[in-house]
C-alpha positions in Angstrom: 86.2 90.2 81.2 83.2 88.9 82.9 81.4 90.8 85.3 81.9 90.2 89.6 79.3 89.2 91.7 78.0 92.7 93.5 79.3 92.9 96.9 78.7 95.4 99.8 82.2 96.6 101.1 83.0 98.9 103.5 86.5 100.5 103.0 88.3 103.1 105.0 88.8 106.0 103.1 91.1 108.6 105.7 89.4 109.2 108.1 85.8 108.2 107.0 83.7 105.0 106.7 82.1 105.1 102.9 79.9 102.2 102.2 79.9 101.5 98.9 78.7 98.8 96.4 81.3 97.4 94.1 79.7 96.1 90.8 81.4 94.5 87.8 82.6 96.0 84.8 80.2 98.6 83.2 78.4 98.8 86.5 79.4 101.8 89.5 80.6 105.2 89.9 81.6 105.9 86.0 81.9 102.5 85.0 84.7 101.6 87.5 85.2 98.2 88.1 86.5 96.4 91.2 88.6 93.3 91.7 87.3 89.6 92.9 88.0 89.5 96.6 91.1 86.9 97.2 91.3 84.7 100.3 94.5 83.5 101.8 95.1 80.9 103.5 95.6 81.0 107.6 95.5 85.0 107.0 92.8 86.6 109.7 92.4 89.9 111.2 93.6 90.7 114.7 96.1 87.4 114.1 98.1 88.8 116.9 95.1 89.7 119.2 96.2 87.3 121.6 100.4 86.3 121.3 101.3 90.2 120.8 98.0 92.3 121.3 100.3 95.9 120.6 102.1 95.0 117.4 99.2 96.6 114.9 99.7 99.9 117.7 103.1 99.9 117.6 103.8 100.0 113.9 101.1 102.6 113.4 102.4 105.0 116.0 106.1 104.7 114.8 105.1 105.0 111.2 102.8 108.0 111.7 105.1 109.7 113.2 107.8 109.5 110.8 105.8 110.3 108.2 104.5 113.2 109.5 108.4 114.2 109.8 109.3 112.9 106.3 106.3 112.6 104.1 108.6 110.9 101.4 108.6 107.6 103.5 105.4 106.7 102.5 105.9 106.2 98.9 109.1 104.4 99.8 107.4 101.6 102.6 104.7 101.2 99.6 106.9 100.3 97.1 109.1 98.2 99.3 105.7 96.1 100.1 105.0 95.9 96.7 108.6 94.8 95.2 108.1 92.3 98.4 105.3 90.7 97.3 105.8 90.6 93.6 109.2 88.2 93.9 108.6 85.0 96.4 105.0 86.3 97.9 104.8 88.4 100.7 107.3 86.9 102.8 109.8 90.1 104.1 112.6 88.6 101.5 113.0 92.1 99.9 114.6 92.9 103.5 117.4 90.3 103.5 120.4 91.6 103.4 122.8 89.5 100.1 125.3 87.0 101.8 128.6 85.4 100.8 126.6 82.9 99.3 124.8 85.4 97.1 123.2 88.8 95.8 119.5 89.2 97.2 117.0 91.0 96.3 117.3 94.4 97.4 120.7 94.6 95.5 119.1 93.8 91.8 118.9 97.4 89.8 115.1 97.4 90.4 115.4 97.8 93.9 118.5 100.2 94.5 116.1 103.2 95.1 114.7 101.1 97.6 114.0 103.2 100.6 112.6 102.6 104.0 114.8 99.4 105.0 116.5 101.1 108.5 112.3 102.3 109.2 111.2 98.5 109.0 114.4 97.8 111.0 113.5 99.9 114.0 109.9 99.0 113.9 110.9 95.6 114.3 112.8 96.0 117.0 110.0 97.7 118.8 107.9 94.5 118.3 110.6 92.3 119.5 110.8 94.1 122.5 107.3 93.8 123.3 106.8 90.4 121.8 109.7 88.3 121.1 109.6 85.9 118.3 105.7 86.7 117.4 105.3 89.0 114.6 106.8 88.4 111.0 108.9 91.1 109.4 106.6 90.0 106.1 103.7 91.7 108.5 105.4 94.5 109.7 106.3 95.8 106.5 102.5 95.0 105.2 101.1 97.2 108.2 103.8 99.8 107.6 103.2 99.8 104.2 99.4 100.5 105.0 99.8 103.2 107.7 102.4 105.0 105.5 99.8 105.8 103.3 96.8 106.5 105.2 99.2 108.9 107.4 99.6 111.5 103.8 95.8 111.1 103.7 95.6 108.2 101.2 93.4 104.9 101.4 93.7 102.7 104.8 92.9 99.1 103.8 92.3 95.5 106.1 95.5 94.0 106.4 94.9 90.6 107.9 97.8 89.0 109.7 99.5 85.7 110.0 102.5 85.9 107.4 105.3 84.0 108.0 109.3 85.2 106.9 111.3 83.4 103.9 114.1 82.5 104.2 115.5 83.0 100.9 116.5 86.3 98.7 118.2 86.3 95.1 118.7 89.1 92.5 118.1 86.7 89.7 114.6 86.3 91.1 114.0 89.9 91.2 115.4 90.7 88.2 113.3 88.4 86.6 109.6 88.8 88.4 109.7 92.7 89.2 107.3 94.5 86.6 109.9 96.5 84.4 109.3 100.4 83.0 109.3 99.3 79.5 107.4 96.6 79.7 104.0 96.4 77.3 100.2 96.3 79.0 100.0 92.4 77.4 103.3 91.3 79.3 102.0 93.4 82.5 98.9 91.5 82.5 100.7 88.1 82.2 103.2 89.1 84.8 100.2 89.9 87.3 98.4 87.1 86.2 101.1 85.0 87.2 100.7 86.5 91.2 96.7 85.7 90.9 96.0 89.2 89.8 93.9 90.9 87.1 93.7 93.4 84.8 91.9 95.7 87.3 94.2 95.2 90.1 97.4 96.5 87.7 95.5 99.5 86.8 94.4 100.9 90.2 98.1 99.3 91.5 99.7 101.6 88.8 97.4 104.5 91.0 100.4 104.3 93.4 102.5 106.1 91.0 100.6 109.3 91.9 102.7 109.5 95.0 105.9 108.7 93.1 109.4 109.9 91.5 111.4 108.5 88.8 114.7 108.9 87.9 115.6 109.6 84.4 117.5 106.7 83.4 114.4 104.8 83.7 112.5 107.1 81.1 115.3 107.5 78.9 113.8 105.0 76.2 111.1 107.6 76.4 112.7 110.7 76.2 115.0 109.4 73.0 113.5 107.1 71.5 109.4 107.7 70.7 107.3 104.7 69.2 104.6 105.9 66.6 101.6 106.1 67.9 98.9 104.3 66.2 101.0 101.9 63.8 99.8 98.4 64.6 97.7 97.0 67.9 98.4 98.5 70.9 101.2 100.7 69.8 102.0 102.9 73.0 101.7 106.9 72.8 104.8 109.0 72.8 105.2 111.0 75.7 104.1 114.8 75.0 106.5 116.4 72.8 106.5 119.6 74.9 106.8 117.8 78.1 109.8 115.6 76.7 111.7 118.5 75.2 111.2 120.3 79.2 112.5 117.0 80.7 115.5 116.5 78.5 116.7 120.6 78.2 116.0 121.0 82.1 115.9 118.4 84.6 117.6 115.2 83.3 119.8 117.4 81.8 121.0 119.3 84.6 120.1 116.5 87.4 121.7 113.3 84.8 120.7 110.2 84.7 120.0 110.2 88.7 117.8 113.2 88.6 114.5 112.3 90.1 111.2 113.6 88.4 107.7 113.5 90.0 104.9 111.2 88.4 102.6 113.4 89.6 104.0 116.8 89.4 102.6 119.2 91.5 101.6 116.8 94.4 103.4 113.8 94.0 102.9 113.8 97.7 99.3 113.8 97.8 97.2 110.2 97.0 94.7 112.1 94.2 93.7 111.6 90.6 96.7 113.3 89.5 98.7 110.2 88.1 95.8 109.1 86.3 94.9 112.7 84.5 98.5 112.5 83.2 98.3 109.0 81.9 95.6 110.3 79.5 97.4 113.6 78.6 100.3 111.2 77.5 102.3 112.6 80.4 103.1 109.1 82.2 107.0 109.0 82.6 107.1 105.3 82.3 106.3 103.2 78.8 104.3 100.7 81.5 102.2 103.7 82.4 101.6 104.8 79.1 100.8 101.6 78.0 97.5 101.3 79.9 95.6 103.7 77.7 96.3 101.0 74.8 93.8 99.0 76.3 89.8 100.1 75.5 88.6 98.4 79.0 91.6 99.8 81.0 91.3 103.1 79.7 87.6 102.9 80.1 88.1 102.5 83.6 90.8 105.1 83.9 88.3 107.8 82.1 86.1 106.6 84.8 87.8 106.9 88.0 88.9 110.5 87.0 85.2 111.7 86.7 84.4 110.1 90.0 84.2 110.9 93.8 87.7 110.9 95.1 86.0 107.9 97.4 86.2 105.8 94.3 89.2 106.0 93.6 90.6 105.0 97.3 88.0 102.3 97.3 89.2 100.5 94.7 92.7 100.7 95.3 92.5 99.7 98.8 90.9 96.7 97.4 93.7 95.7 95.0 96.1 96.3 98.0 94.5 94.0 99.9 94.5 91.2 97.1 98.2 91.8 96.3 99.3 91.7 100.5 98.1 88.0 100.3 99.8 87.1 97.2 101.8 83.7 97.5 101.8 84.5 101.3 103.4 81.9 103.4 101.5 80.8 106.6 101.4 77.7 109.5 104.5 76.4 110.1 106.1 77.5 106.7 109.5 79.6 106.6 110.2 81.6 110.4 109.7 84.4 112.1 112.7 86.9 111.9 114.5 88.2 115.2 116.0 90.4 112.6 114.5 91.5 109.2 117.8 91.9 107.5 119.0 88.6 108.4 117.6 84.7 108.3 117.2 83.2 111.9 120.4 81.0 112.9 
């Protein structure tokens, strides 16, 4: 993978400025490499500076305070963003609610442990009172998204604004463009390929696990069912055996098929280096996760980012979250702007 053009950024990582120099691959903290900068179209900072000058204010202040009240809602708005933009862009469809005329999104399997829905719903409605008919859901959820995290101490990235809503949600769609848990690190790449993303943005993407749960129906294929290690390219690593046998006697056991287990046990509520560290113990729940390490320049950069700064790690994440809020975004006069998030304008 060729080398990016160095480039000056300055990220905010919690509360603190860090300057830092992002270099290509074998260059940096460790060897860590960052992602190509992406620039969407009609997307600008301070978007609503003039038509709705209290929107970024409002969203922040109701999200921080939720979160401070239920921690949990941050990995849920982060993962709603994310299954957002992977199916249609970044266009608020995840929040439609399915219609006589069909299933949407937020009903297909992938996305029934969606959380955070009523939260965007609420914010929304705070916007709208302030500024009716301005601000996209697609942005509000993007914001939330962002503020949910840096409000459990995590990375804060630049979210430029100007997103317009779709106006159309179907199951199929997300059943068929949402990255799956079993899915190899070749069909991962050609997934995120396919949204204008690279190989570094899935592995610091996949960094969001550290403040995530998974229920054990969506391990099961790695609980039961182990691949051998090392026979052919890219074979995937078993989960530990120790760590499996714990899962299956204890808590899918007692807890089913629903029972939810923390990706990063131990402080699956703090953004750290945890969810990496178990990656390379063979710890990762998911066969996705696992399947990182079967890759020499992803694991190379994994085995980096662990025996770096902290800093490094946020940097480069809030990076790739920036590249994937503008993926496929839809701007001008394309699609609407929701009154409500859950339904298309009549």
């Amino acid at each position: 993978m060729a080398a990016a053009v160095p480039l000056p950024v300055m990220l905010l990582v919690g509360a603190m400025a860090v300057a830092v120099m992002l270099v290509g691959a074998g260059a940096g903290a460790a060897g860590v490499r960052g992602g190509r900068r992406q620039q969407p179209q009609q997307l600008r900072m301070g978007f609503y500076a003039k038509s709705c000058p209290a929107a970024e204010r409002i969203v922040g202040d109701y999200v921080r305070l939720h979160v401070r009240r239920v921690p949990t809602v941050a990995p849920a708005l982060l993962r709603t963003h994310y299954h957002d933009c992977f199916v249609r862009g970044c266009d608020g469809s995840i929040l439609l609610n399915s219609t006589a005329a069909g299933a949407a999104e937020k009903d297909a399997p992938p996305n029934l442990t969606l959380r955070g829905f009523d939260l965007i719903d609420r914010v929304k409605g705070l916007v709208e009172e302030a500024c009716p008919g301005v601000v996209s859901c697609a942005d509000v959820l993007a914001l939330a998204a962002r503020d949910a995290v840096a409000a459990i101490g995590g990375p804060s990235w630049r979210v430029p604004t100007g997103r317009r809503d779709g106006t159309v949600s179907t199951m199929q769609e997300a059943v068929r463009e949402l990255p799956s848990p079993s899915m190899t690190f070749p069909q991962l790449v050609a997934l995120f390929a396919g949204k204008g993303l690279d190989v570094r943005d899935l592995v610091w993407l996949s960094g969001a696990h550290t403040i995530g749960i998974a229920h054990c129906s969506s391990f099961a294929d790695r609980l039961y069912s182990y691949p051998t290690a090392g026979n052919g390219t890219g074979a995937v690593p078993p989960l530990d055996a120790a760590y499996a046998a714990n899962l299956r006697q204890r808590k899918c056991r007692m807890g089913g098929r629903d029972a939810a287990v923390e990706m990063d046990p131990g402080s699956f509520l703090t953004f750290d280096l945890g969810y990496y560290h178990t990656v390379l113990k063979h710890r990762a729940l998911f066969r996705s996760d696992a399947a990182l390490v079967t890759d020499p320049a992803a694991r190379a950069d994994i085995a980096g980012v662990v025996s770096s700064p902290p800093e490094v790690f946020f940097q480069v994440f809030a990076r790739s979250m920036a590249r994937l809020g503008a993926v496929q975004v839809k701007t001008g006069s394309q699609g609407e702007i929701r009154k409500h998030c859950a339904v298309v304008n009549s």
